[in-house]
N, C-alpha and C positions, 0 to 999 in steps of 0.2 A: 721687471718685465715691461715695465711701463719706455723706459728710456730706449730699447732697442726697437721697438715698435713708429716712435716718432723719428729715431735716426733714419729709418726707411722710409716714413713720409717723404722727409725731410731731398732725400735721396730723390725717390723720384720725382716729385716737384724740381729739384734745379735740374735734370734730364729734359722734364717735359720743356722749362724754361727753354732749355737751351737746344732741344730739337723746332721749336718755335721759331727763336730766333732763326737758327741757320733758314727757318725753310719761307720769312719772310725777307732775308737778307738773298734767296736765291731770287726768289719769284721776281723784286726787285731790280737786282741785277740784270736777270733776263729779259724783260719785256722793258727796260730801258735803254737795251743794246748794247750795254756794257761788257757782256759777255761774250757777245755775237765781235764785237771788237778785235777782244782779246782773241778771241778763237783766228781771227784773220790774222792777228799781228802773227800768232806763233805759227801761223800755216805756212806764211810765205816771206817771213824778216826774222823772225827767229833762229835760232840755229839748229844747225841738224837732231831730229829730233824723231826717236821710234816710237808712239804708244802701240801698245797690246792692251785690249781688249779682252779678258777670256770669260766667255759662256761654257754652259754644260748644257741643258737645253732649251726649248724654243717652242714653249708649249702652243695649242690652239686659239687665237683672238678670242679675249672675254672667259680666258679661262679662269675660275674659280681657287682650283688646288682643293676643293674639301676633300677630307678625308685623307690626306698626304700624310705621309706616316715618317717617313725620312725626307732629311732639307733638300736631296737632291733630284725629288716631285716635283721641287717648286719652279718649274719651269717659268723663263720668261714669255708673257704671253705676245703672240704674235705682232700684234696690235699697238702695245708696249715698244716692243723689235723694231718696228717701224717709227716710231716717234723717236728713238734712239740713237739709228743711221740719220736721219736728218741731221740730230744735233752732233754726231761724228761728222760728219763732212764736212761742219763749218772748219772743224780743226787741222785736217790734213787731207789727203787723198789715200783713198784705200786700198790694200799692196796685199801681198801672202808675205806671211813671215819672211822665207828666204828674201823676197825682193827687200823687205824693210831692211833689213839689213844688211843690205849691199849699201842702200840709201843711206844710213847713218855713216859706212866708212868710206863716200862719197865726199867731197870737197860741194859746199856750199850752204844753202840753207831748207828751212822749212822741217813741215812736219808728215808723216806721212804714220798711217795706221793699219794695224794688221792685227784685224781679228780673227782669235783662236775661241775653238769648242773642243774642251776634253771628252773623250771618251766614245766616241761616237756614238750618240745617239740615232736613231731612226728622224727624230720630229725633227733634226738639223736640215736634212733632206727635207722634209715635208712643211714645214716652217718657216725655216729662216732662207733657204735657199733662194725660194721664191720673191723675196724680201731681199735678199741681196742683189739680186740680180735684176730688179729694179731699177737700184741704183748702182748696177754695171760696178758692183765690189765683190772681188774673190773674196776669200778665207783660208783659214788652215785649222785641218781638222785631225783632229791625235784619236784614233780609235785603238783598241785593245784590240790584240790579234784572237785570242780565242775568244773574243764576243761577234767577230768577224765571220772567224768560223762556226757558229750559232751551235755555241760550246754555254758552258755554267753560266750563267746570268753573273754579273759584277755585285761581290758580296754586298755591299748596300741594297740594293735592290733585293738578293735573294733576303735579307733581313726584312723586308719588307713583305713581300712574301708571308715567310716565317709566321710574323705578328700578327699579320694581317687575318691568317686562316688559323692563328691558334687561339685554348680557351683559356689561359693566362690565369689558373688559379694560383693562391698563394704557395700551398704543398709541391706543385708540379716547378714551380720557377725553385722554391728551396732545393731540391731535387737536381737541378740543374747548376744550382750553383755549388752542391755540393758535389755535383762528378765535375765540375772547370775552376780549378780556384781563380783563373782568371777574369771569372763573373763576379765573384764576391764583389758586396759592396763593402767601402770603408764602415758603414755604421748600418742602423738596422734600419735602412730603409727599403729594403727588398719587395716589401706588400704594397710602401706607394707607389713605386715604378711600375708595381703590378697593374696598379688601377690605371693607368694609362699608356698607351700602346705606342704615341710619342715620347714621352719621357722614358720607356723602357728603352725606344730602339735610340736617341740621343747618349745613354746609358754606355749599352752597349756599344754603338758605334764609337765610342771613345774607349772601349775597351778593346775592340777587335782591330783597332785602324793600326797601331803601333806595331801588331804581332808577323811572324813571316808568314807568306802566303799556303803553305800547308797547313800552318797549325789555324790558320784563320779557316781554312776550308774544315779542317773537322770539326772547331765550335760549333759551327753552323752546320755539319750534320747532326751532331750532338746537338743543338736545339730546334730543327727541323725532325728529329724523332722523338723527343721530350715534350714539345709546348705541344702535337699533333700539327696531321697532315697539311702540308700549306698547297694552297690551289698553286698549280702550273704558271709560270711567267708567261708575259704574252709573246708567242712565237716571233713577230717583228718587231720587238724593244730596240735592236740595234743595229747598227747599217751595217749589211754582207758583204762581199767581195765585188761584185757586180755594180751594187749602189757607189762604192768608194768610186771606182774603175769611172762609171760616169760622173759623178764630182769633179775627177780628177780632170777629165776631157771635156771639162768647163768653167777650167779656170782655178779650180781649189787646188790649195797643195795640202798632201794626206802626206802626215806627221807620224813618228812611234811613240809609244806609250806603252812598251813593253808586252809581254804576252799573256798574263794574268790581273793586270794593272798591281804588280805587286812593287811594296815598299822597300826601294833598293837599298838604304841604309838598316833595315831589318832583315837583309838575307846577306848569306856568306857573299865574299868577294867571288868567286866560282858565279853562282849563283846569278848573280846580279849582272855579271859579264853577260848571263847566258840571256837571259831577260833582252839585254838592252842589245846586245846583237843579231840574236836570234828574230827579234820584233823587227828591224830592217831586213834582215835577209827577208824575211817572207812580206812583208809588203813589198819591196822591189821585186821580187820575184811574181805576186798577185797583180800590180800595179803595170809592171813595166817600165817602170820609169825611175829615176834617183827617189830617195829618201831624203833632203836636206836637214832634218829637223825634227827637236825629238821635245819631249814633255817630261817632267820628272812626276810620278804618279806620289798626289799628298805630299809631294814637295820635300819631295826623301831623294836629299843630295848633300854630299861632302865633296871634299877634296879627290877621293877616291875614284867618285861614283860618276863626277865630270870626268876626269881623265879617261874611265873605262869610255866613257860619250863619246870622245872626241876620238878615242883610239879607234871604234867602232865604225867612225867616217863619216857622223853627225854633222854638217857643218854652226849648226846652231843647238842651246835646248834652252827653254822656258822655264822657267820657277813659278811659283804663284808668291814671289814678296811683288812686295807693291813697288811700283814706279816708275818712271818714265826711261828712257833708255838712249843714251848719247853715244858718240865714239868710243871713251874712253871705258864701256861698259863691256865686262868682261861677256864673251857670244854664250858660254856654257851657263850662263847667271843673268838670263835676260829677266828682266821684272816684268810685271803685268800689271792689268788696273781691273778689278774682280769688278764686275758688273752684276747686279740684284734686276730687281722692278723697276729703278729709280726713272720718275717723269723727267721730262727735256731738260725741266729748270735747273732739278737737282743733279741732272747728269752733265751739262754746260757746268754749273759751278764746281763739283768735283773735276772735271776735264781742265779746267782752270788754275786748279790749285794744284797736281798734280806736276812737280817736277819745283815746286815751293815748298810743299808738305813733305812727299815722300821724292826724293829725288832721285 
């Protein structure tokens, strides 16, 4: 017992090592100008070159996050958002998606960026907007149509919910995992995930995220009537028809992401068709305006599921693989660069290595 115990020492000491490093080898680089270089060289002598960007949300300046129960609370804070566009700007100028990629199958050079926010959130409005437009940068933003229509809360969220307002004893979760074999754990750790309201919904959210969009909606009645009653979501968690409509008449371009944010490589081909056209028709129809541009929800895309994209009259869709995006990058398999908390320093050296690392 002795020897697995110092292998994990062991483990995290060259982690911490090497989270040290990179983040004295960032600090360095940036306040020496190094970075600040490099960011000009690829802005404007480099070759054609799209990053993306993608947030989910854009919490309040100095926000905390206590008590976040699932990762997709962890908003970035306002404050943060702002220290972040600075160090984007050294890199490119800021486009909406469709423009970017006119830009890359454009003749010349440079770099140019278009940031994308999945799912519509409300605080993209109330947060970042304000922040963007600052510094005079649209966006593209992929909202879910029945969150639009101030329909079911997006199953992470009602999971949140769920935990949030339920009393998680041991007997009531066995209960539940014996009406969904889909809950079971691999071994018998049932009572620890109990004891914690994070590790439970991490649990689950790795169980429910793969499944199709119906059988994922009854789990989650099945444990919204099991764990008891969860308080009400809050009525403006996500942007309406109305809020999109004004984004849009300022510059955003509003993107599909389906109409349940369901996983299109988990549902029939039927299915998935309906999903990913049906979420155009009715944003062009709410919006007024084309749809260029679409999102794969959890990054559930094959072969299949582009082609149904492009057949639907998509001109672009996004993935969440990592990386920078050239001419030669196929438009239905655009990469991204997933954005956290990270300060200016370590956001410049990631923006840096980006198209070295992950190309």
């Amino acid at each position: 017992m002795t020897r697995p115990a110092t292998t994990f020492s062991k483990s995290r000491f060259r982690r911490a090592v090497r989270w040290f490093a990179m983040e004295v080898i960032a600090r360095l680089l940036f306040y020496s100008g190094v970075l600040y270089a490099i960011a000009l060289g690829r802005r404007f002598f480099g070759c054609r070159r799209l990053i993306i960007p993608m947030y989910h949300r854009v919490s309040a300046a100095g926000a905390t996050h206590e008590g976040a129960i699932v990762e997709m609370e962890l908003g970035v804070p306002a404050d943060r958002f702002r220290e972040q566009l600075r160090v984007m700007a050294w890199f490119g100028r800021f486009v909406t998606l469709d423009e970017g990629l006119c830009h890359v199958r454009s003749p010349g050079r440079g770099t140019v960026i278009a940031i994308t926010f999945d799912d519509g959130y409300r605080d993209n409005l109330e947060h970042a907007l304000p922040v963007l437009a600052r510094h005079g940068a649209p966006a593209t933003v992929f909202p879910v149509v029945r969150s639009a229509d101030g329909g079911r809360p997006l199953w992470w969220d009602e999971l949140s919910y769920v935990l949030r307002g339920s009393a998680m004893d041991g007997a009531t979760w066995q209960a539940c995992c014996e009406a969904a074999p889909e809950l079971r754990a691999r071994h018998d750790a049932r009572t620890d995930l109990g004891a914690s309201r994070p590790a439970l919904a991490g649990f689950l959210s790795d169980r429910l995220l793969p499944l199709p969009a119906r059988r994922r909606d009854e789990l989650l009645e099945l444990l919204r009537a099991r764990l008891a009653p969860a308080p009400e979501p809050p009525s403006r968690l996500y942007l309406d028809w109305g809020e999109l409509r004004a984004m849009a008449h300022q510059g955003w371009e509003i993107g599909g992401h389906t109409i349940d944010h369901a996983v299109l490589t988990a549902e029939p081909a039927a299915l998935s068709d309906e999903q990913i056209r049906e979420s155009k028709r009715r944003l062009e129809r709410e919006l007024g305006s084309p749809v260029p541009s679409f999102a794969y929800p959890n990054n559930g895309f094959n072969d299949s599921v582009c082609g149904q994209v492009e057949y639907a009259g998509y001109r672009q869709a996004v993935t969440v693989e990592q990386g920078v995006n050239y001419f030669e990058t196929d438009r239905y398999r655009l990469r991204r660069v997933p954005i956290g908390a990270e300060r200016g320093f370590q956001l410049a050296l990631k923006l840096a290595l980006y198209g070295w690392v992950y190309r």
